[in-house]
C-alpha positions in Angstrom: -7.7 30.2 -13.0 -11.4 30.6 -12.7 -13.5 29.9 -9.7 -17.0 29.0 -8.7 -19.2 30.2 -5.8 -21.9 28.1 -4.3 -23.7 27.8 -1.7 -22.7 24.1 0.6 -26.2 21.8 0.0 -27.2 20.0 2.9 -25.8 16.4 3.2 -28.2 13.3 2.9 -26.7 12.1 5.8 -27.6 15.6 7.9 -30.5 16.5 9.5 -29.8 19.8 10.8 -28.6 23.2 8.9 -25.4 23.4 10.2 -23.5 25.2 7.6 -26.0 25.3 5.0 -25.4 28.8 5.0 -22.2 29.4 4.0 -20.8 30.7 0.3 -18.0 28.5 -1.3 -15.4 29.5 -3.3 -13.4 27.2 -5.2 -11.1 27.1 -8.3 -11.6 24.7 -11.0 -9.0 22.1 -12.0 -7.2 23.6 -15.0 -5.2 20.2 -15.1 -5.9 16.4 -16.0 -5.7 14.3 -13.3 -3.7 11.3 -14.0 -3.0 7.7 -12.6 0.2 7.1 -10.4 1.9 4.3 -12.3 3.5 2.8 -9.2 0.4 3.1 -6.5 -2.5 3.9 -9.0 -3.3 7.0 -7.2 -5.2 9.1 -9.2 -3.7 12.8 -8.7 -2.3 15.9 -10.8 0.4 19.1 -10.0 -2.6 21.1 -9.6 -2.7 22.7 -6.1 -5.3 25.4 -6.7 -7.9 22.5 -7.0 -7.7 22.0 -3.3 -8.2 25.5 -1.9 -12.0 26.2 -0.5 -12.8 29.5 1.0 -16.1 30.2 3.1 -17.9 33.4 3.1 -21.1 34.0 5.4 -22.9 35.7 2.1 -22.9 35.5 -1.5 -22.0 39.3 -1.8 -18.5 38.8 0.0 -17.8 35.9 -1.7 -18.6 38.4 -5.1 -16.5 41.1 -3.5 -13.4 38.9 -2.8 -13.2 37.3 -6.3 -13.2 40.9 -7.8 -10.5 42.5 -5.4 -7.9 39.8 -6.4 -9.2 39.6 -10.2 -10.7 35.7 -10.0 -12.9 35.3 -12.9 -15.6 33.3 -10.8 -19.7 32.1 -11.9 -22.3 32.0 -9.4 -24.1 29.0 -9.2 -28.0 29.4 -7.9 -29.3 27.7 -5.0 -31.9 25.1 -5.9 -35.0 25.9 -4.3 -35.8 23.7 -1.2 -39.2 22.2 -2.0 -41.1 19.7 0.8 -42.8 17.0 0.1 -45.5 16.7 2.6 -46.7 13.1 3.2 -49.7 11.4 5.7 -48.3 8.0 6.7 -51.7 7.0 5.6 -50.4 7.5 2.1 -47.7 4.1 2.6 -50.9 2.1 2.6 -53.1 2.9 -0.4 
């Protein structure tokens, strides 16, 4: 039952930082999925898989793994990097 915590990346599709801020904690699948052989649904008895829990900071998601004895790895933010671009550039 181990667990990752990282920090929610900001959707292509978003243009603000709404919850970009926020720690996830998650637990890793520690069974197969497998195909339904009547609807084809792809599934497994695994229901630690679908818990998320939100933390404002990295520390308290830390803290919380540790009380209740989660084995959990950090995973670094990426560093956010802009491109800056003249619209003269789209012409040369």
């Amino acid at each position: 039952m181990t667990a990752r915590i990282y920090q929610r990346p900001k959707s292509a599709m978003q243009s603000g930082k709404a919850r970009v801020d926020e720690w996830v904690l998650e637990f890793e699948q520690s069974e197969a999925r497998r195909a339904d052989p009547l609807m084809g649904w792809t599934g497994s008895g695994d229901t630690q898989a679908q818990i998320q829990l939100k933390f404002p900071s990295k520390d308290e998601a830390k803290a919380y793994a540790e009380k209740y004895g989660i084995p959990a790895r950090v995973h670094a933010t990426p560093p956010k990097t802009l491109k800056l671009q003249a619209y003269a550039d789209n012409f040369r």
